[in-house]
C-alpha positions in Angstrom: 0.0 0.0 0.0 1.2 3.3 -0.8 1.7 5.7 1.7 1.1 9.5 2.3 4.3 11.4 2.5 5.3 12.5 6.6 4.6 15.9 5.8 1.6 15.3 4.1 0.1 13.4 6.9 1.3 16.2 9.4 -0.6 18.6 7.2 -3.9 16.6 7.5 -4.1 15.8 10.9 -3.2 19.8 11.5 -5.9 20.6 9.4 -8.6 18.0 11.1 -7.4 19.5 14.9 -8.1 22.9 13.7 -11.5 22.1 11.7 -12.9 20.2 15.2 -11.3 23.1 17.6 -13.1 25.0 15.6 -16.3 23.2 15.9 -17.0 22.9 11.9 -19.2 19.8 12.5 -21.7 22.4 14.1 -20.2 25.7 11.8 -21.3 26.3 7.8 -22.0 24.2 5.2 -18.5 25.0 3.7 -16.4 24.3 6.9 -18.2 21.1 7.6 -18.0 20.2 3.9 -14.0 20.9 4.5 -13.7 18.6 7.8 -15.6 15.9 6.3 -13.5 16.1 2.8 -9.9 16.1 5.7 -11.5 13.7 7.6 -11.8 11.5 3.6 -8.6 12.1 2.8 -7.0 11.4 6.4 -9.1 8.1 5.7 -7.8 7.3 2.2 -4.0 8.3 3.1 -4.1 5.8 5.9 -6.0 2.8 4.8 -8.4 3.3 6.9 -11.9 3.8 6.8 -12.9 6.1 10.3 -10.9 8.8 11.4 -10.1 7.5 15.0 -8.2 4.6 13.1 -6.8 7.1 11.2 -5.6 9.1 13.1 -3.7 7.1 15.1 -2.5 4.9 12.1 -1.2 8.7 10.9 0.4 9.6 14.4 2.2 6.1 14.4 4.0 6.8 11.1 4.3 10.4 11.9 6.5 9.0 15.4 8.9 7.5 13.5 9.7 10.2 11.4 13.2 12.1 11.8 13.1 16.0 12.2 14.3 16.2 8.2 12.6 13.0 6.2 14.5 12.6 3.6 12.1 10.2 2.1 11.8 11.7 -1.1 15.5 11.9 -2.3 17.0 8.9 -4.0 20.4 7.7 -4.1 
């Protein structure tokens, strides 16, 4: 299975925090629209298919991850 970049992952699960501090379940039809399509993607980056799983399937990866990933560069 592919995975979602570190960064990437970090990103989403920044942007889910801040869409439920924020209370966009409860907020306008654009903001709940927007935690619902983080929420799909945190999903679909993980494997999983409800955000408690992923979110902690992204926090796992993201706990293994060195300050500068270096991932991306080949050899």
């Amino acid at each position: 299975m592919l995975m979602a970049h570190p960064a990437v992952l970090r990103n989403l699960v920044e942007q889910y925090e801040t869409l439920r501090a924020l209370h966009a379940e409860n907020g306008s039809r654009e903001a709940r629209q927007r935690l619902e399509d983080v929420t799909y993607t945190l999903c679909v980056s993980t494997g999983t298919r409800d955000i408690d799983a992923a979110l902690t399937a992204a926090r796992h990866r993201l706990s293994g991850v060195r300050p500068a990933d270096d991932s991306l560069v080949t050899a």
